[in-house]
C-alpha positions as CSV (number, residue, x, y, z in Angstrom):
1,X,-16.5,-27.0,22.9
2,X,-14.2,-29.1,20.8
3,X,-10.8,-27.7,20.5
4,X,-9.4,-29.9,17.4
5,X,-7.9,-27.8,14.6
6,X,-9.0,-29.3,11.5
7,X,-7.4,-29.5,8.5
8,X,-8.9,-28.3,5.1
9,X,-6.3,-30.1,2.8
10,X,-3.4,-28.5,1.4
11,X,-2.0,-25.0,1.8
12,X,-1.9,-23.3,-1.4
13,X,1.6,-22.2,-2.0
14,X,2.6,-20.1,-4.8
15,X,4.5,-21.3,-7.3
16,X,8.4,-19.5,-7.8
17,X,7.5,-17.3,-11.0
18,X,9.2,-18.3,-13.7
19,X,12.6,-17.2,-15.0
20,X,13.0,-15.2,-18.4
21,X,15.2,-17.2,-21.1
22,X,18.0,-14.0,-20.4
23,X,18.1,-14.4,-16.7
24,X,18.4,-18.4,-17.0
25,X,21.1,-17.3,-19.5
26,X,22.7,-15.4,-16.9
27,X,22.0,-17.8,-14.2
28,X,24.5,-20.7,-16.6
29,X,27.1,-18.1,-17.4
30,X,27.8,-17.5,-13.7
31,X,27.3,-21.5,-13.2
32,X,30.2,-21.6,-15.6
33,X,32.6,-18.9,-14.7
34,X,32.1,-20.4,-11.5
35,X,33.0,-23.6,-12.4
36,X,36.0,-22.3,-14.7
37,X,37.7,-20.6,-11.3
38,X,37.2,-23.2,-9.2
39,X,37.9,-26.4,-11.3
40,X,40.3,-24.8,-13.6
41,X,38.8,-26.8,-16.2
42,X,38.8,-25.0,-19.8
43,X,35.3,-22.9,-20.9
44,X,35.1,-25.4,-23.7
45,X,34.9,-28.7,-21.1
46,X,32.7,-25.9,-18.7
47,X,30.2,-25.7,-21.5
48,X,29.9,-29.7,-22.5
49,X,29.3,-30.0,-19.1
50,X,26.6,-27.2,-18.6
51,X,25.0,-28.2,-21.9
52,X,24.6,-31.7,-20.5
53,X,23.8,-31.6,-16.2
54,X,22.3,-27.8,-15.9
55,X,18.8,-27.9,-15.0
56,X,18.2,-24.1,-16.5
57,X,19.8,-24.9,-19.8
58,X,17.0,-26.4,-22.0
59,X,15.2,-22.9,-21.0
60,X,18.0,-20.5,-21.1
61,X,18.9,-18.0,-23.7
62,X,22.3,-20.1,-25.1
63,X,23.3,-17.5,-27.7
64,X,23.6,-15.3,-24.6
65,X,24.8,-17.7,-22.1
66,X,27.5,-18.3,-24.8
67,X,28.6,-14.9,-25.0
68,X,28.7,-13.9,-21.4
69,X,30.7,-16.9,-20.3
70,X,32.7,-16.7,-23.2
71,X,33.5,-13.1,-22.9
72,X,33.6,-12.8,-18.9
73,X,36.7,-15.6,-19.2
74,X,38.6,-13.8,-22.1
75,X,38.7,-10.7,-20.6
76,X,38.6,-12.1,-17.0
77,X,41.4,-10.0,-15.8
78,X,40.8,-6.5,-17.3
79,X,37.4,-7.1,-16.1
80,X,38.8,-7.6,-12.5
81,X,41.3,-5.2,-12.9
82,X,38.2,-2.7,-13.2
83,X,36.3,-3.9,-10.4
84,X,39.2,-4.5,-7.7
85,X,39.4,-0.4,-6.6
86,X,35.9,-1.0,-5.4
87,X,36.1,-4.1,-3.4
88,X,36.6,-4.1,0.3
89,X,39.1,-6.8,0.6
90,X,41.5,-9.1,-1.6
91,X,40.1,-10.1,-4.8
92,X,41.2,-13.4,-3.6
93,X,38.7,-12.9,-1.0
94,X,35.9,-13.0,-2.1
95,X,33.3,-16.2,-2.7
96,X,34.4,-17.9,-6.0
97,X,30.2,-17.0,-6.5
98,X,30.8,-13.5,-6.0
99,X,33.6,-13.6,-8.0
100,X,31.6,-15.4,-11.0
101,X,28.7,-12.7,-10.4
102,X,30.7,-9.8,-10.5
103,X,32.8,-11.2,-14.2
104,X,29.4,-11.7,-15.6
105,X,28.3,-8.0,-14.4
106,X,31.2,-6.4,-15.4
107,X,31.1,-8.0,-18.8
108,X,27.5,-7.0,-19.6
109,X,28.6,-3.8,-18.4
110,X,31.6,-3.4,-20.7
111,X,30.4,-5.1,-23.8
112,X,26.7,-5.4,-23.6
113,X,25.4,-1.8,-24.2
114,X,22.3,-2.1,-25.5
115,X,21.2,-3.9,-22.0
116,X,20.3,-0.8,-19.6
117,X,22.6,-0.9,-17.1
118,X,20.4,-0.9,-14.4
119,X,18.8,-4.0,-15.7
120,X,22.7,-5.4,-15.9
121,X,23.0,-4.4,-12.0
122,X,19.8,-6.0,-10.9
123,X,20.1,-8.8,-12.7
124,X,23.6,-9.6,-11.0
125,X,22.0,-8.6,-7.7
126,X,19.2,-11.5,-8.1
127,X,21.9,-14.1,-8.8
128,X,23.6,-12.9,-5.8
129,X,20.1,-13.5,-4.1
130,X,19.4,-16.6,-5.2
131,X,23.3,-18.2,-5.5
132,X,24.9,-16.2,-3.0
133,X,25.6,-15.3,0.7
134,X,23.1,-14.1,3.4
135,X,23.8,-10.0,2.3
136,X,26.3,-10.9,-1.0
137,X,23.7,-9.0,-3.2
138,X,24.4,-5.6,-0.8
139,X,27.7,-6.4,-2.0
140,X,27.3,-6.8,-5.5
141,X,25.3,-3.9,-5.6
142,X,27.7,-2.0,-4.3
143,X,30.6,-2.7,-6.2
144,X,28.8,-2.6,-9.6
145,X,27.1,0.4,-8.8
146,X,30.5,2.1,-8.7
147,X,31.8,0.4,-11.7
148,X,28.7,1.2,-13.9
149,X,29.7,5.3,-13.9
150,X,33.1,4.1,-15.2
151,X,32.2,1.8,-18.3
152,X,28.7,3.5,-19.0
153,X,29.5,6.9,-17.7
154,X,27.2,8.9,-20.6
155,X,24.5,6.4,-19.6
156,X,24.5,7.1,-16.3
157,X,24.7,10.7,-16.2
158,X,21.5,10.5,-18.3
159,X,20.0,8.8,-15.9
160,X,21.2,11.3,-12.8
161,X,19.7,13.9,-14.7
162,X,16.3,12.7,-15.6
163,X,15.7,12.1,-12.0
164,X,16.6,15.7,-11.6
């Protein structure tokens, strides 16, 4: 009996599906915000940059990219100012990628109302999957779960009640 494994070729992975133009647009915002903290460099210089080296750009929704970097840096700390009761350590703590996840979910929270907030939660909890650290989307989760009831708070008492 011959005991060689053969080998039929290549195995057939599946390709990564692709990502929608919004959460490409997302994906640069947080790049951005990101690089804003940690370089110190101005949103302006941030965007040159990102318009120029970031692989998701060409793709991305700019218009929105725009906004939520943008936005997420003017109002950078009343944003954090909302989200700090619901962190479990320091703000200065935290990842400078968590950081940038949570601005660009606290923003589309805040500003961004006709995006459902759950898709604004799971959105930042995929960036915090694909950017972030081993359980940093729990984390995300967590805290922007308890922020949604305070900037969307008609929103989601609808939602409690429908699931009644």
């Amino acid at each position: 009996m011959n005991d060689e494994i053969k080998s039929e070729g290549p195995v057939d992975v599946p390709a990564e599906p692709k990502k929608s133009s919004r959460r490409l647009a997302r994906e640069v915002a947080m790049q951005g915000l990101y690089q804003w903290r940690v370089s110190g460099n101005s949103i302006e210089a941030i965007e040159d940059h990102l318009e120029q080296e970031s692989e998701a750009w060409p793709r991305a929704d700019k218009p929105l990219a725009l906004v939520l970097m943008r936005g997420a840096a003017q109002r950078a700390d009343a944003l954090e100012a909302a989200f700090t009761p619901y962190l479990d350590r320091p703000i200065g703590e935290l990842s400078p990628i968590e950081r940038a996840i949570l601005l660009v979910g606290a923003y589309e929270l805040a500003e961004r109302l006709e995006t459902p907030y759950r898709v604004v939660i799971n959105e930042a909890i995929e960036l915090a999957k694909s950017f972030g650290g081993t359980d940093g989307h729990r984390y995300i989760n967590g805290v922007l779960d308890k922020l949604a009831p305070q900037l969307r708070a008609a929103e989601v008492q609808a939602s409690v009640k429908a699931k009644r």
